[in-house]
The first five atom37 places (N, CA, C, CB, O) and aatype in JSON, in Angstrom:
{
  "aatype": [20, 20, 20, 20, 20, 20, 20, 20, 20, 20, 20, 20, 20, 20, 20, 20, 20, 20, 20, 20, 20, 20, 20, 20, 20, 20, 20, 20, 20, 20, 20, 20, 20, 20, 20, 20, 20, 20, 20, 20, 20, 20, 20, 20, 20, 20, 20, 20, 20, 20, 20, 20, 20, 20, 20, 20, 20, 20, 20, 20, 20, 20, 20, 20, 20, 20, 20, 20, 20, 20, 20, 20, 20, 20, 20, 20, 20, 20, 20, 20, 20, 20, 20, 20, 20, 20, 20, 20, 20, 20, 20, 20, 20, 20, 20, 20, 20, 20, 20, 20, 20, 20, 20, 20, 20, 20, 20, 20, 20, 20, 20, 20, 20, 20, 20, 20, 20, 20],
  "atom_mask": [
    [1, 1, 1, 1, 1],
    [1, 1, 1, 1, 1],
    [1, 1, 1, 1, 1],
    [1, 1, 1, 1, 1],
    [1, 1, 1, 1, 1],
    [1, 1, 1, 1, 1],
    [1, 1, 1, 1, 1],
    [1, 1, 1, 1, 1],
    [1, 1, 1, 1, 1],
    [1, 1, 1, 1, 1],
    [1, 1, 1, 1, 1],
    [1, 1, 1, 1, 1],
    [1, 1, 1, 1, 1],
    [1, 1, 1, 1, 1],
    [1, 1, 1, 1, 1],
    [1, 1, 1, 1, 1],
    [1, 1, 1, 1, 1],
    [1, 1, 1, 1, 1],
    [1, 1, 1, 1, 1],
    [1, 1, 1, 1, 1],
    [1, 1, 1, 1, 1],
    [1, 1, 1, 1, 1],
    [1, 1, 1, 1, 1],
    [1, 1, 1, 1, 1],
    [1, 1, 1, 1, 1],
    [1, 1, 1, 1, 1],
    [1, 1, 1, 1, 1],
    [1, 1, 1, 1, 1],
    [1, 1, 1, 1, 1],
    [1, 1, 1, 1, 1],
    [1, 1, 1, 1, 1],
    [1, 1, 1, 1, 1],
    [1, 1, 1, 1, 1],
    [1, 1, 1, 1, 1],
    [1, 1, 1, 1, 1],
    [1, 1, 1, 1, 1],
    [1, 1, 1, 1, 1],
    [1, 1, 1, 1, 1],
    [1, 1, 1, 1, 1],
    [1, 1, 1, 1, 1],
    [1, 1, 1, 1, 1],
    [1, 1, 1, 1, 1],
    [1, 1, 1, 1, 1],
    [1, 1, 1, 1, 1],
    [1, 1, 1, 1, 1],
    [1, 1, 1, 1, 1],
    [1, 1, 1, 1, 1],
    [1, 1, 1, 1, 1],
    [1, 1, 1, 1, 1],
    [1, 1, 1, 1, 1],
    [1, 1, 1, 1, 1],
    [1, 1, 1, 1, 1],
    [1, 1, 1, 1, 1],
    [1, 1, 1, 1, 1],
    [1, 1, 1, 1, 1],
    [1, 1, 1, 1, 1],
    [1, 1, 1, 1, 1],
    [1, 1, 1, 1, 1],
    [1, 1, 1, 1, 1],
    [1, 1, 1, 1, 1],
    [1, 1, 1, 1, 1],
    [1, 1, 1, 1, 1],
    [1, 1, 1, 1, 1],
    [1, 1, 1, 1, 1],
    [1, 1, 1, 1, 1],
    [1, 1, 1, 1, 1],
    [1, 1, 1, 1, 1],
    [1, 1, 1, 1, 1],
    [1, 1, 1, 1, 1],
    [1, 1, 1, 1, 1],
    [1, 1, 1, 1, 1],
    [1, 1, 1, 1, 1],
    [1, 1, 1, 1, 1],
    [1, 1, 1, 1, 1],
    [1, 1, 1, 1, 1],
    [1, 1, 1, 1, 1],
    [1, 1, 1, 1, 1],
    [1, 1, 1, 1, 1],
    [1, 1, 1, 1, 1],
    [1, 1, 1, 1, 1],
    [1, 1, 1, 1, 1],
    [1, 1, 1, 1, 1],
    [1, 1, 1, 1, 1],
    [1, 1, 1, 1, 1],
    [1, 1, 1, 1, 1],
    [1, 1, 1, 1, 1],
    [1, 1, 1, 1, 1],
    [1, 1, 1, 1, 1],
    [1, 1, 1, 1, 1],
    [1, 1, 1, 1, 1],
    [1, 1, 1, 1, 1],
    [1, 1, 1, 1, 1],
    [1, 1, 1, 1, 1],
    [1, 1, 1, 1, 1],
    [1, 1, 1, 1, 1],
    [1, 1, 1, 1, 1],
    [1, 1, 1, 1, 1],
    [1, 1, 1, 1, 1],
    [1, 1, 1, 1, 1],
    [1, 1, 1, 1, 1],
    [1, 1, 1, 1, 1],
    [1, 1, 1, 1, 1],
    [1, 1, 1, 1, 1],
    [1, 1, 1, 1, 1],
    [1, 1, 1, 1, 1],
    [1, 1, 1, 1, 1],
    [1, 1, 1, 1, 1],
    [1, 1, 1, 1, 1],
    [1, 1, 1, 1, 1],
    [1, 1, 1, 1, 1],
    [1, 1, 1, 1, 1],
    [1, 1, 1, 1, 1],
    [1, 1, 1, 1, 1],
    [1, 1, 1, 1, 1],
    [1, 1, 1, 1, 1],
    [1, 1, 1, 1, 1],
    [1, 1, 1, 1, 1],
    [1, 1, 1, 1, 1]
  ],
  "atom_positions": [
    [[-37.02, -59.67, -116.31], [-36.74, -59.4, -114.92], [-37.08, -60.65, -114.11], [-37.54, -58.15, -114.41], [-38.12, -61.27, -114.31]],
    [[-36.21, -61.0, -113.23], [-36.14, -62.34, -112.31], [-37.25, -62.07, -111.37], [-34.63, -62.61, -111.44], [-37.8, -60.97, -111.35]],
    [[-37.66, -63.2, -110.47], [-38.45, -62.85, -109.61], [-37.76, -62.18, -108.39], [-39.21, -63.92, -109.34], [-38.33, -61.73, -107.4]],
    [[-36.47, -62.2, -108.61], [-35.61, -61.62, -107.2], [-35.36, -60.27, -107.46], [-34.05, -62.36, -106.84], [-34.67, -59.46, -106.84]],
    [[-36.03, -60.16, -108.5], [-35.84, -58.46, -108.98], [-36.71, -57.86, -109.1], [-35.31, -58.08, -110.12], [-36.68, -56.7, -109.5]],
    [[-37.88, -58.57, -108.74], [-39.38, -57.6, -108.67], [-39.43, -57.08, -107.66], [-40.75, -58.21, -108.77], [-38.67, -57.47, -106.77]],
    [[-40.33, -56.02, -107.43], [-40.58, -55.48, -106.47], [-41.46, -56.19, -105.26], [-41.02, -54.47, -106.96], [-42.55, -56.56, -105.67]],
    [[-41.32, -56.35, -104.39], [-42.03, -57.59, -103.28], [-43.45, -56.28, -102.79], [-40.46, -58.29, -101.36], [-43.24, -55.1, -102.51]],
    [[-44.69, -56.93, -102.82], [-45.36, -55.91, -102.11], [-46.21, -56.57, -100.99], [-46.21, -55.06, -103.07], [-46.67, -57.69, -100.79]],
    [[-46.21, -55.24, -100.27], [-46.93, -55.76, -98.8], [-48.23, -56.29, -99.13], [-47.19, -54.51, -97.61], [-48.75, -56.3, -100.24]],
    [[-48.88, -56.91, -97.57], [-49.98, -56.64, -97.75], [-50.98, -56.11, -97.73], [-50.13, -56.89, -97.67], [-50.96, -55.09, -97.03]],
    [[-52.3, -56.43, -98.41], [-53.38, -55.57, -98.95], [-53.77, -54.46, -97.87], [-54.68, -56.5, -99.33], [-54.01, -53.27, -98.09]],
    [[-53.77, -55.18, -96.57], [-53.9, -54.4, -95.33], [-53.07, -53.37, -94.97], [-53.83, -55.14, -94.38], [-53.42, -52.26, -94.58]],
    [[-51.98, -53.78, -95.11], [-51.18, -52.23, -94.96], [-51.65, -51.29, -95.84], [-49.59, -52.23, -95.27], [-52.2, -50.24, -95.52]],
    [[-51.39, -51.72, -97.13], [-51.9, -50.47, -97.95], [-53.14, -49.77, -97.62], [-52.1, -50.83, -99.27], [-53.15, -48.54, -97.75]],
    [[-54.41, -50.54, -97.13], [-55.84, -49.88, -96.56], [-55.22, -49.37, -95.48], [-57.22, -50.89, -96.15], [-55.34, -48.14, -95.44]],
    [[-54.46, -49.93, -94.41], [-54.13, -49.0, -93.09], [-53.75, -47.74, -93.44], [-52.98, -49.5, -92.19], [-54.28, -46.66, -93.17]],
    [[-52.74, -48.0, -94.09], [-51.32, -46.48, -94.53], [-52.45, -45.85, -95.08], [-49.57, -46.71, -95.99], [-53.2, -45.15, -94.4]],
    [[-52.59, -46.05, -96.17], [-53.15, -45.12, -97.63], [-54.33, -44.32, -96.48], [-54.13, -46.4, -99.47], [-54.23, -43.14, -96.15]],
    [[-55.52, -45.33, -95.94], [-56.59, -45.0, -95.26], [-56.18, -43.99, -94.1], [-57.24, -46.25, -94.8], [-56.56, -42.83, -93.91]],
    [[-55.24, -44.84, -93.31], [-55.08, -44.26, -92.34], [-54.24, -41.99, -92.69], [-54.04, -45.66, -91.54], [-54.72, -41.08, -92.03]],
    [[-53.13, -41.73, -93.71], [-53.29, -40.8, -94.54], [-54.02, -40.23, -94.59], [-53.22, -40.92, -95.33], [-54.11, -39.14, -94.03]],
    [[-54.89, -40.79, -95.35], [-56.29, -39.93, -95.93], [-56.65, -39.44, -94.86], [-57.58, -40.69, -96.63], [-56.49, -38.24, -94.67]],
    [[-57.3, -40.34, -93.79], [-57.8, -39.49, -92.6], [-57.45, -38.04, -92.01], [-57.54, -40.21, -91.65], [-58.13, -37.03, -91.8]],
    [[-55.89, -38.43, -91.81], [-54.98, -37.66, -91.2], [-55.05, -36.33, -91.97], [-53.61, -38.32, -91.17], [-54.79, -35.3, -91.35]],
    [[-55.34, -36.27, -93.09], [-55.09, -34.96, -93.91], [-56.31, -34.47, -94.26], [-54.26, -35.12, -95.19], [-56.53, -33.39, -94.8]],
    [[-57.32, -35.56, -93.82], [-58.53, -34.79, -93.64], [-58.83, -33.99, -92.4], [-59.51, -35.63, -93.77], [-59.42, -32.91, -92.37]],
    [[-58.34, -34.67, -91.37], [-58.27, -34.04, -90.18], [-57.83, -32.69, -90.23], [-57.51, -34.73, -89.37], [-58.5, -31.7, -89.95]],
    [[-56.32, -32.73, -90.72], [-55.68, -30.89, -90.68], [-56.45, -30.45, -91.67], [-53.82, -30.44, -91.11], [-57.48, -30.06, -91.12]],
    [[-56.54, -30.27, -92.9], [-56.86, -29.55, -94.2], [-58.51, -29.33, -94.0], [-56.4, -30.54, -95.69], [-58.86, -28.34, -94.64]],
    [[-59.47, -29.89, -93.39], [-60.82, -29.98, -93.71], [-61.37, -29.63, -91.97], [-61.26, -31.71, -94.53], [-61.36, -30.35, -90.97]],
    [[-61.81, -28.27, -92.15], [-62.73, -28.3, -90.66], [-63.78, -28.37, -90.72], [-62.75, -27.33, -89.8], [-64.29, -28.15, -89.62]],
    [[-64.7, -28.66, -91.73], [-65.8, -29.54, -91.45], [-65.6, -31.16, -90.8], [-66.47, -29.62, -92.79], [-66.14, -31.56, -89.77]],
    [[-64.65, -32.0, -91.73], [-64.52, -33.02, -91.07], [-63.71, -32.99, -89.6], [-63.99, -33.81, -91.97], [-64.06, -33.59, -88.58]],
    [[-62.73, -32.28, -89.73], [-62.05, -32.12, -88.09], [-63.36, -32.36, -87.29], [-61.24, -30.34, -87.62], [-63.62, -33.38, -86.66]],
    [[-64.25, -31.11, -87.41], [-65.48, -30.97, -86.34], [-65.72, -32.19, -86.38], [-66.8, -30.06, -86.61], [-65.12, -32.79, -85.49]],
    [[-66.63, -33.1, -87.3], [-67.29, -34.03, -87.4], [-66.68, -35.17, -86.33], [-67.34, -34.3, -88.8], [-67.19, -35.75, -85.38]],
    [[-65.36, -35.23, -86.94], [-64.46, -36.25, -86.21], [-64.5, -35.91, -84.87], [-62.97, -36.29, -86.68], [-64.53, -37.03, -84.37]],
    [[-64.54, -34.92, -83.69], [-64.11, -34.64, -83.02], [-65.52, -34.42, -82.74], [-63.06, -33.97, -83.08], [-65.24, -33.41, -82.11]],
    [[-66.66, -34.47, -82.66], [-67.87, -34.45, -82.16], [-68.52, -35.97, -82.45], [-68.65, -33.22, -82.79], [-69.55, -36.25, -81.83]],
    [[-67.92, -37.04, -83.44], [-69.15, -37.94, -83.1], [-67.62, -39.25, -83.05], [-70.9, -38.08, -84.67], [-67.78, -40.31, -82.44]],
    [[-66.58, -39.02, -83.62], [-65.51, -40.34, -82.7], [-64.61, -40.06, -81.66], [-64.43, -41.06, -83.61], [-64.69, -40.78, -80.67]],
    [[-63.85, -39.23, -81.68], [-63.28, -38.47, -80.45], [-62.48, -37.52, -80.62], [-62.63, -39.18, -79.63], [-62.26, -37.3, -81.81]],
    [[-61.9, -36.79, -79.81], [-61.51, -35.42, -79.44], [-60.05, -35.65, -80.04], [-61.64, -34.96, -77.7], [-59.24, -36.58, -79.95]],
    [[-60.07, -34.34, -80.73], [-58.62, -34.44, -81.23], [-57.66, -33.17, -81.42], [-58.7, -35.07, -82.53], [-58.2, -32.08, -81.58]],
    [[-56.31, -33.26, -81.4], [-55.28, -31.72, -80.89], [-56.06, -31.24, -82.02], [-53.12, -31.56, -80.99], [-56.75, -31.85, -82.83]],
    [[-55.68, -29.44, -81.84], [-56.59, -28.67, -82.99], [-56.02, -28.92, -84.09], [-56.75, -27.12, -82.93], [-54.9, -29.35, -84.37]],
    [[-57.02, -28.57, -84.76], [-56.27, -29.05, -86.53], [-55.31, -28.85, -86.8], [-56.65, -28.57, -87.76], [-54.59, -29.81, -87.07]],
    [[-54.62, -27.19, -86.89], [-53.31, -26.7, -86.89], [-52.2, -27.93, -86.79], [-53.18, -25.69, -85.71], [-51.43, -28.22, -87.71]],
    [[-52.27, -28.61, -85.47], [-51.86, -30.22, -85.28], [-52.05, -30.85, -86.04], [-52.31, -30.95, -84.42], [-51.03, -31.04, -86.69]],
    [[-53.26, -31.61, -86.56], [-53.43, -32.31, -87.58], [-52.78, -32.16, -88.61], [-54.39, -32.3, -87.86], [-52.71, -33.1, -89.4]],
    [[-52.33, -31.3, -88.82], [-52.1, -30.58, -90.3], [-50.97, -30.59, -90.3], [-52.58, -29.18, -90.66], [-50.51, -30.94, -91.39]],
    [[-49.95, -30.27, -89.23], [-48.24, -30.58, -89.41], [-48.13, -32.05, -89.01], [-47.11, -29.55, -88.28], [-47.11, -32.48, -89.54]],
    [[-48.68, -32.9, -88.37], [-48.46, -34.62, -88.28], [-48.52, -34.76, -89.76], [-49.79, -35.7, -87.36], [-47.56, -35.16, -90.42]],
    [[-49.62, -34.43, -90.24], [-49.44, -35.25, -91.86], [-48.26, -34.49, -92.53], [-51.02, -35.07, -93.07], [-47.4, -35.17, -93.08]],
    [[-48.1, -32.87, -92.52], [-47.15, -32.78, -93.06], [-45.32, -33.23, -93.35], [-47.45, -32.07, -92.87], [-44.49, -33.28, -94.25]],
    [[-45.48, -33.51, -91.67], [-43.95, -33.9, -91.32], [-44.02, -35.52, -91.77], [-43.47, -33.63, -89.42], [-42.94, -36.11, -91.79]],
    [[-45.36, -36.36, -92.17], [-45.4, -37.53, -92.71], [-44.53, -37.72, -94.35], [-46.95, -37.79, -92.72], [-43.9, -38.65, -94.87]],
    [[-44.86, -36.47, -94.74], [-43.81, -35.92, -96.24], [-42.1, -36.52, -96.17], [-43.63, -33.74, -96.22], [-41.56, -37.53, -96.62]],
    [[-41.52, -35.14, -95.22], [-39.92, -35.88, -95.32], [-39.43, -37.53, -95.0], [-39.03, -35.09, -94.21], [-38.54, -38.3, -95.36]],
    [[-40.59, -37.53, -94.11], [-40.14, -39.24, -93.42], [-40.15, -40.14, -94.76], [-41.56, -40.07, -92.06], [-39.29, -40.84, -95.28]],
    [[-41.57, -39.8, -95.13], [-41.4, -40.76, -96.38], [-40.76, -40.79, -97.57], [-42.29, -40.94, -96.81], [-40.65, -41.75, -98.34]],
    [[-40.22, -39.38, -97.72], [-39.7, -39.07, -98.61], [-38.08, -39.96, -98.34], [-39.87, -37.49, -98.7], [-37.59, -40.81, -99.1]],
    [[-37.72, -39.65, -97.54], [-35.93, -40.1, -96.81], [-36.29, -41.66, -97.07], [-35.44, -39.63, -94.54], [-35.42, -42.29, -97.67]],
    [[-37.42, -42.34, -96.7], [-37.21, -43.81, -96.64], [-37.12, -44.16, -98.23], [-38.52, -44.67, -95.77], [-36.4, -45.01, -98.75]],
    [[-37.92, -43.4, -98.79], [-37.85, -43.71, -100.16], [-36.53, -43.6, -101.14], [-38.79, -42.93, -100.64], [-36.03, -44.24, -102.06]],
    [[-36.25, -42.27, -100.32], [-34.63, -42.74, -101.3], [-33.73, -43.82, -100.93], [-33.48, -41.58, -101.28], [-32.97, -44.42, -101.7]],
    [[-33.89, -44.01, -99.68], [-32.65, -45.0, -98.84], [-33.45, -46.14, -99.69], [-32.56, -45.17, -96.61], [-32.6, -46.59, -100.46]],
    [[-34.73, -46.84, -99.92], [-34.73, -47.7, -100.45], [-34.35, -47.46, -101.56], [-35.57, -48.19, -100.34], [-33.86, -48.53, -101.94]],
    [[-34.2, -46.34, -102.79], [-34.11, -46.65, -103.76], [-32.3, -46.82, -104.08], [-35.0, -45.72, -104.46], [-31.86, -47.33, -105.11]],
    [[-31.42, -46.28, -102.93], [-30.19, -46.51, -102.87], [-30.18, -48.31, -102.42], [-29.51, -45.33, -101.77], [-29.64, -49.23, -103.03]],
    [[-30.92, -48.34, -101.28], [-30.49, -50.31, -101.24], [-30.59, -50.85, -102.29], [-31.4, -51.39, -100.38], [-29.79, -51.74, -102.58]],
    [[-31.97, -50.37, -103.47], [-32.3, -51.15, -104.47], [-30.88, -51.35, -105.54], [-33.62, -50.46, -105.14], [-30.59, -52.46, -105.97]],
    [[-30.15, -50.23, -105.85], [-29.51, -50.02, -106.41], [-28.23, -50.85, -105.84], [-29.64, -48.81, -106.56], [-27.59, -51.64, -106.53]],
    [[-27.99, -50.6, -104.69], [-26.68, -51.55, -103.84], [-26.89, -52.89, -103.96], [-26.54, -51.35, -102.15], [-25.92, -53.64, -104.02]],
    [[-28.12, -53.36, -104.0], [-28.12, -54.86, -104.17], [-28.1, -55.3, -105.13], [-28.94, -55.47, -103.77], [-27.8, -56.49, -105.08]],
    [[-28.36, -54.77, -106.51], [-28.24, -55.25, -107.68], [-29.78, -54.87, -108.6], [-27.85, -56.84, -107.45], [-29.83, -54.93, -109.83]],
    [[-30.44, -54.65, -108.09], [-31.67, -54.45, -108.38], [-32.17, -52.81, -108.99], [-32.31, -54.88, -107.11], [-33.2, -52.23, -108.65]],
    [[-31.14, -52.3, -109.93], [-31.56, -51.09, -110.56], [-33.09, -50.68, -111.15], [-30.71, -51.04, -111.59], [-33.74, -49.64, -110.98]],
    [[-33.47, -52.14, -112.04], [-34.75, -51.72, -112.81], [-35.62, -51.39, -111.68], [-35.42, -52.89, -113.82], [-36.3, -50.37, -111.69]],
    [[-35.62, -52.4, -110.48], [-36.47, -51.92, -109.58], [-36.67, -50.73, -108.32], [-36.57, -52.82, -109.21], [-37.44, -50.63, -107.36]],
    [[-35.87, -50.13, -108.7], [-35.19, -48.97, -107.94], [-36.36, -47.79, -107.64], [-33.85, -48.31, -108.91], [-37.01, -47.59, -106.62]],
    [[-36.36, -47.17, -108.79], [-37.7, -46.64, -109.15], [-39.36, -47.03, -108.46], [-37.69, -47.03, -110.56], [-40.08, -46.18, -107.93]],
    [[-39.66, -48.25, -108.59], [-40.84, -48.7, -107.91], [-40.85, -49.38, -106.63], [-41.44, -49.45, -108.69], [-41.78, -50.04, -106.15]],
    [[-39.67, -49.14, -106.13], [-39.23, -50.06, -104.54], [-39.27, -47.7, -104.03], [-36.5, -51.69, -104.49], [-39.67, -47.32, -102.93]],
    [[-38.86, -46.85, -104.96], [-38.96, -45.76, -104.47], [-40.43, -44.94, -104.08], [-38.24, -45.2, -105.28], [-40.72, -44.26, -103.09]],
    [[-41.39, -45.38, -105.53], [-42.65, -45.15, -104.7], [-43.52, -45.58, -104.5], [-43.12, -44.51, -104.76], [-44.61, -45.02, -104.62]],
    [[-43.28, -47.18, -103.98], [-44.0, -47.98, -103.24], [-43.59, -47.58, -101.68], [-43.73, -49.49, -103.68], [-44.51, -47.33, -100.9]],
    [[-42.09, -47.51, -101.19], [-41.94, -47.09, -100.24], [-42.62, -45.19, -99.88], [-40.52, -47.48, -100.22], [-43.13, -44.74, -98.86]],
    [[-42.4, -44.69, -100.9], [-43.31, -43.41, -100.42], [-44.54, -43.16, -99.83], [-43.53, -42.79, -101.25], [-44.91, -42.52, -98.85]],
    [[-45.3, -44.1, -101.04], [-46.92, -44.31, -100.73], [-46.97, -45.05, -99.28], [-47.76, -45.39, -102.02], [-47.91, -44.78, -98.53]],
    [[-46.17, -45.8, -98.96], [-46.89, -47.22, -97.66], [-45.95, -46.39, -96.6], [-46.3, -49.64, -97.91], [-46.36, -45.8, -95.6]],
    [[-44.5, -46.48, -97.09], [-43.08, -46.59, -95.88], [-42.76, -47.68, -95.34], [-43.17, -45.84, -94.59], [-42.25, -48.47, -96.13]],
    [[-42.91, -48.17, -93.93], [-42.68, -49.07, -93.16], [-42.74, -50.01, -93.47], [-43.1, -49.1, -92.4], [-41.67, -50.55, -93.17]],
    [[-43.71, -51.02, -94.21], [-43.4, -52.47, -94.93], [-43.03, -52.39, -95.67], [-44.08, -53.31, -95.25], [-42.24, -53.33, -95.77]],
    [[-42.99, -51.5, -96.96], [-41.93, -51.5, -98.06], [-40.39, -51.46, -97.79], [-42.19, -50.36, -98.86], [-39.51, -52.31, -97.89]],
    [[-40.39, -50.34, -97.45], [-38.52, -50.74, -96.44], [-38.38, -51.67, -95.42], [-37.83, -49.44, -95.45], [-37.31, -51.73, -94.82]],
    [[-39.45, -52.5, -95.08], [-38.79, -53.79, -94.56], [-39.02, -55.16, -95.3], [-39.27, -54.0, -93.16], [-38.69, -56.15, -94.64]],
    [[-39.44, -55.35, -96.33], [-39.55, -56.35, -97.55], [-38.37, -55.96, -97.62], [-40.57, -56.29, -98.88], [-37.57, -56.73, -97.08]],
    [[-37.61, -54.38, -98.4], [-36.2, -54.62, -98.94], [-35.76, -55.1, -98.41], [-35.42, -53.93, -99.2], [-35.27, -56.17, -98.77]],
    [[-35.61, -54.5, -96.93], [-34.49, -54.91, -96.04], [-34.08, -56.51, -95.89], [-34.86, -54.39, -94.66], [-32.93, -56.94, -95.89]],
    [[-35.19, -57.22, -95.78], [-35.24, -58.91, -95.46], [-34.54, -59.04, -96.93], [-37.11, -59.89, -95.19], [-33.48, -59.65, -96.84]],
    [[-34.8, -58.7, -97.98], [-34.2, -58.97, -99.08], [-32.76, -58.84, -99.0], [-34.7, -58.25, -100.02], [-31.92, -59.67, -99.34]],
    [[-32.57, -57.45, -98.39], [-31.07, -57.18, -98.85], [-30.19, -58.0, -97.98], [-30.6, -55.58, -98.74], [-29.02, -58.3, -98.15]],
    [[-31.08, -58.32, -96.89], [-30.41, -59.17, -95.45], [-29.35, -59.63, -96.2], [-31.35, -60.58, -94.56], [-28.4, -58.85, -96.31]],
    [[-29.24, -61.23, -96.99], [-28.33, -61.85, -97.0], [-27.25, -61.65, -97.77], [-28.67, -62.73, -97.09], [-26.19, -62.27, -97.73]],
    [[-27.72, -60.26, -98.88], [-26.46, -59.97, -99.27], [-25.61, -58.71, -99.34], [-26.46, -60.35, -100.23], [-24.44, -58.61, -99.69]],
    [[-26.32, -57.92, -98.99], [-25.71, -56.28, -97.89], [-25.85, -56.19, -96.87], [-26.22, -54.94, -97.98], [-26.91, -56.7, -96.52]],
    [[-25.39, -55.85, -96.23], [-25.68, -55.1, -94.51], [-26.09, -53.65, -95.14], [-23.89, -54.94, -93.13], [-25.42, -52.84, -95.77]],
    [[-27.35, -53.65, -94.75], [-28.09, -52.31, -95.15], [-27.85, -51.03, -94.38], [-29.53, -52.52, -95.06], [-28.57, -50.06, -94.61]],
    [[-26.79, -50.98, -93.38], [-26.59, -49.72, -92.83], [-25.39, -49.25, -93.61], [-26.39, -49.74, -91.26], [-25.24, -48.18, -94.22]],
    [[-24.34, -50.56, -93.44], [-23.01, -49.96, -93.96], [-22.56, -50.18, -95.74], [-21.81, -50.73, -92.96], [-21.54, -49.69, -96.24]],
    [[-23.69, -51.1, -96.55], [-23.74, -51.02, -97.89], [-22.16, -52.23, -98.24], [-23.67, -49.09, -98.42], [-21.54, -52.32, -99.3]],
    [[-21.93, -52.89, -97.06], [-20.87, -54.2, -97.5], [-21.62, -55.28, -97.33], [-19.45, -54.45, -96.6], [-22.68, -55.44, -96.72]],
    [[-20.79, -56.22, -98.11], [-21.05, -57.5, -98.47], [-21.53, -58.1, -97.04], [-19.74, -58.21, -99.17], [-20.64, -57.84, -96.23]],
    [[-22.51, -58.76, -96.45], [-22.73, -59.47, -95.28], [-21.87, -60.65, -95.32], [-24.14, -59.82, -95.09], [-21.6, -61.34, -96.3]],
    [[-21.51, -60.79, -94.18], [-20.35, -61.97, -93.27], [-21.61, -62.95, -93.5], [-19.67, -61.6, -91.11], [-22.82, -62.73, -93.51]],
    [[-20.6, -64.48, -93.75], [-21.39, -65.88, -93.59], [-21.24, -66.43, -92.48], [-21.07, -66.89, -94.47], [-21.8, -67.5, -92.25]]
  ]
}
């Protein structure tokens, strides 16, 4: 596999933001010990019930980006990596589908899946 065919990964920081930032979030809805905690010693937050559908509706989003990347992966030429451009984008989202994207820049137009104009 070429290096134009690996999977490009963000950085270390995103992954602590996303992954971290996640975790929180689903500690928040799912856990009312920590809800309380959170909400008595860093700050006030919608009731859990809330908490708990933000992370959930975090599911389809990531789920949709993940396939659309694993369709660019596939449109650009990049099958083997299809698969791990799918759940790298699941796990992170937002910088993983924009590594592809800069990738696919010069040789798809990533909305309409044609060859980009020179």
């Amino acid at each position: 596999m070429t290096q134009s065919q690996k999977v490009a990964r963000p950085h270390l920081l995103w992954w602590v933001a996303i992954v971290g930032g996640l975790t929180v979030l689903g500690l928040q809805g799912f856990s009312a010990a920590f809800h309380a905690w959170w909400s008595a010693h860093v700050n006030a937050l919608p009731a859990q019930s809330t908490m708990a559908w933000i992370f959930l509706a975090c599911i389809p989003i990531h789920l949709g980006e993940s396939l659309y990347c694993w369709r660019l992966s596939n449109r650009i030429g990049t099958p083997d990596a299809s698969a791990a451009w799918a759940l790298q984008t699941f796990v992170i989202g937002f910088p993983s589908t924009w590594l592809l994207m800069k990738r696919a820049r010069p040789r798809v137009n990533a909305l309409t899946g044609t060859a980009a104009s020179s």
